[in-house]
C-alpha positions, 0 to 999 in steps of 0.5 A: 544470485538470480534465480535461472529463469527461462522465457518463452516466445518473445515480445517487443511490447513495452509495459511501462517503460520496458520490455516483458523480458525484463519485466520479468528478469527484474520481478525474478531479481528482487524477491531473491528467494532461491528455488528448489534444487534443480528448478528454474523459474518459466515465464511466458512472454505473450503475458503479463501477470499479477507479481504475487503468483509469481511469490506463489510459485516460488513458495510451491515448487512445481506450480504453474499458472496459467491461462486456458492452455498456456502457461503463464508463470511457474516454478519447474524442474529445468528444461521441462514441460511445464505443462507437465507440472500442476497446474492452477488454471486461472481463466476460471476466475479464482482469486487469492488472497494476497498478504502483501496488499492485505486483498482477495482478489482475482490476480490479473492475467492478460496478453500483452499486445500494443491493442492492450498495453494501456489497460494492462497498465492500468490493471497493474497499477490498480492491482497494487493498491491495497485493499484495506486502506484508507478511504481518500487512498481509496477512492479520491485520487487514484485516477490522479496518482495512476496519470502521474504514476504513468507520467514518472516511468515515461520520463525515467524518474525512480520512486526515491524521487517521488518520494523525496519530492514528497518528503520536502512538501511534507516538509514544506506544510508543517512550516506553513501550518506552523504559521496559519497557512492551512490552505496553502500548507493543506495543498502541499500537503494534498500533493504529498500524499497524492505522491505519498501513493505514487511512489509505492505504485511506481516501484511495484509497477516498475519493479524498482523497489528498494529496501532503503526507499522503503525505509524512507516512504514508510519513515516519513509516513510513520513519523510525520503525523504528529508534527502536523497536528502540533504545528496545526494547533501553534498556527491557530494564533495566527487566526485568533483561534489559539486554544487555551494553554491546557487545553492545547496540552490536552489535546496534544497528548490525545493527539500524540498519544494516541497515535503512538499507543494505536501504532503500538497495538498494530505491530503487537497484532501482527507480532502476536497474531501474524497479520495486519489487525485491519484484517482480521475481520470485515469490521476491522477492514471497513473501520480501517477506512475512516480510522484517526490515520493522517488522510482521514484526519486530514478530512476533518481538519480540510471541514472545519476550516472550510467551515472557518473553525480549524480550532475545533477542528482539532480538537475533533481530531483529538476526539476521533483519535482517542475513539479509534485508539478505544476501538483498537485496544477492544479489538486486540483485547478480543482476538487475545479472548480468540485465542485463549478459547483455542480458536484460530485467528484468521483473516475474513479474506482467506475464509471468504 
């Protein structure tokens, strides 16, 4: 069941797609956390809001955000003022830490007129990006993914769409990798991960998400890595570079290996320590940005075979996955050091 929202004033303005009211109606269905007895959730309508106060209200009952003198969203005892509540005024430029997207950030507030629709699209689509991440997510193509963000909600499509769109090109350049087509399988790899972004930002910006398309973007995510890497080295014979056969297998173990073993510590970081590992401290956020993850191996391999050496390439690749797996296993072996001192693991962001 829904929690009892109340919606204050009205606004024919549309937000991607759809009206505020049910903009909000969708944000108060999906995080399905009951409410404090007697209480209800209050949203203003002459406003749009970063979804993650909306996560810290339910968490603390009878708080209410808002802007100067007007609320903007708040958990509240039913039919109460809820200026009566405690008030968090962001218009003095506070920001939060959000967990979800591993950011501290200044969560958007803004009046939603027609005057204002674009930017407020366009500041919801950012504020969905995660702050540590890699750097081509980054700082390559958000400007791309925002334009076709923006073009799937006007024509209906469902994030499941994009990604199995997405799943199929990914698909679709293993096999051309699998036979020497490095640039026609790295275009369609390019798209994927372009649309790799796109359907995350479409379900958080449309409030579509669902536990089942969340399971599929993230499995193709988790497992499709290696098999890139694998059908990169077969597809070497193809341009006379094949690496010899133990040498194939010694990178194949790196590649594959390390992989694995990086993922293993990242989940052992969060199951031990309550956070993601990149987190943790600033190095752990900056490193996160050219870690031996698919995009920034994805960079290496694009150099080298812009250089006509993809053999090299990944064995680079190999290298660089072996180096950042060291630096993980140094990184968790320290935060265990941390905590047997008694000190308390933290994030650099919710200290800052």
């Amino acid at each position: 069941m829904s929690a009892p929202i109340r919606l204050l004033g009205e606004n024919s303005t549309p937000i991607w797609g759809m009206t505020n009211a049910d903009r909000c109606r969708r944000m108060a269905e999906k995080d399905g956390k009951p409410l404090a007895p007697g209480h209800e959730l209050v949203f203003n309508l002459a406003y749009v809001f970063d979804p993650m106060l909306l996560r810290w209200v339910i968490e603390q009952p009878g708080t209410v955000f808002a802007w100067g003198d007007d609320p903007v969203i708040g958990q509240v005892p039913a039919g109460s003022d809820p200026m009566a509540a405690s008030v968090i005024d962001l218009s003095d430029g506070r920001k939060l830490y959000n967990r979800q997207l591993r950011k501290l950030e200044q969560p958007f507030v803004r009046e939603l007129t027609p005057a204002t629709r674009r930017e407020i699209e366009r500041k919801s689509y950012f504020g969905a990006y995660k702050g540590v991440t890699d750097a081509l997510t980054k700082y390559l193509w958000p400007e791309l993914a925002l334009w076709l963000t923006r073009g799937a909600a006007s024509i209906g499509m469902t994030p499941n769409m994009v990604t199995a769109i997405g799943a199929a090109l990914c698909i679709y350049a293993t096999y051309l990798f699998a036979y020497g087509h490095y640039w026609t399988g790295m275009l369609a790899g390019f798209i994927f991960m372009v649309l790799d972004t796109v359907d995350g930002k479409l379900a958080r910006c449309t409030i579509t998400s669902s536990k089942w398309g969340n399971v599929a973007d993230h499995g193709v995510d988790l497992v499709h890595p290696p098999f890139w890497w694998y059908f990169w080295g077969v597809g070497l014979g193809a341009w006379g570079l094949a690496l010899s056969t133990s040498t194939f297998i010694w990178v194949m173990i790196a590649v594959v290996a390390g992989y694995v073993l990086q993922r293993v510590i990242e989940g052992m970081f969060i199951k031990d320590f309550g956070m993601d590992i990149h987190v943790w401290q600033k190095f752990d956020s900056d490193f996160r940005l050219i870690t031996a993850r698919r995009n920034p191996n994805f960079a290496i391999l694009f150099f080298a075979t812009l250089a006509g050496r993809p053999d090299i390439g990944l064995i680079a690749l190999a290298w660089w996955t072996v180096i950042s797996l060291v630096v993980h296993a140094v990184r968790l072996v320290q935060a265990y050091a941390v905590k047997r001192s008694g000190r308390p693991i933290v994030s650099w962001m919710e200290e800052a």
